[in-house]
C-alpha positions, -999 to +999 in steps of 0.1 A: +040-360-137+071-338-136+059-315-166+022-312-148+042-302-116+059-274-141+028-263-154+013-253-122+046-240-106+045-216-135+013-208-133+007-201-094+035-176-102+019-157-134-014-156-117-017-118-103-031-107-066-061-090-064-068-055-055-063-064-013-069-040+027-037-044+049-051-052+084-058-025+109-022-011+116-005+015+137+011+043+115+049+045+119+074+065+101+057+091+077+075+110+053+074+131+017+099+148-001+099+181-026+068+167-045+034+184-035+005+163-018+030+126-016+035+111+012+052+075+022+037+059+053+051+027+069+026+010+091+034-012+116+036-045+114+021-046+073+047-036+042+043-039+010+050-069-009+071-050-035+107-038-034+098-009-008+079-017+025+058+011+026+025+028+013+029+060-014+003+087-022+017+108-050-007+133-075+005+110-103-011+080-093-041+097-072-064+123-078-074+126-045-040+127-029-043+161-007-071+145+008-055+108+018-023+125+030-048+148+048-064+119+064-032+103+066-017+130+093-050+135+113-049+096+116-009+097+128-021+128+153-048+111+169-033+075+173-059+055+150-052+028+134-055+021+094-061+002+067-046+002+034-063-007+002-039-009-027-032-030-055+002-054-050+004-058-089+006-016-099+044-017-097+077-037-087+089-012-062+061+006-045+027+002-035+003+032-039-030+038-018-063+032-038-084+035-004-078+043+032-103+037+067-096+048+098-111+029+127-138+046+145 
């Protein structure tokens, strides 16, 4: 009993999260550095389940990353809410846009 109880405590914990949408959030804090077309964006009341609480868009890990930080800041200007599709798996510290809708 106690070694099937092992076997499924380690695997629930190997077993990897699918590609997932945040639910429709507020955007909060939004911020970027010296790199071109990144952005972070917390959103309110969703973080990501990795070391960092927020949402990245960098060049490196999207190839449409002008046009989500684009979307991004006309979203934040006109007070819609978001949702966030990204992968929890993709790193330990961050969690990087793979999609993005803004409500209507």
């Amino acid at each position: 009993m106690k070694f099937l109880v092992l076997a499924l405590f380690i695997f629930s914990t190997s077993v990897k999260s699918a590609n997932q949408w945040t639910d429709w959030s507020e955007i909060g804090l939004v911020y970027t550095y010296t790199t071109p077309n990144s952005l972070h964006v917390y959103l309110i009341g969703e973080t990501c389940p990795n070391t960092k609480n927020y949402f990245s868009i960098t060049d490196a890990k999207q190839a449409n990353a002008a046009q989500l930080v684009s979307m991004i800041l006309v979203a934040k200007s006109s007070k819609k809410k978001v949702r966030v599709f990204y992968d929890p798996n993709e790193g330990e510290v961050q969690c990087f846009f793979k999609g993005l809708q803004i409500e209507q």
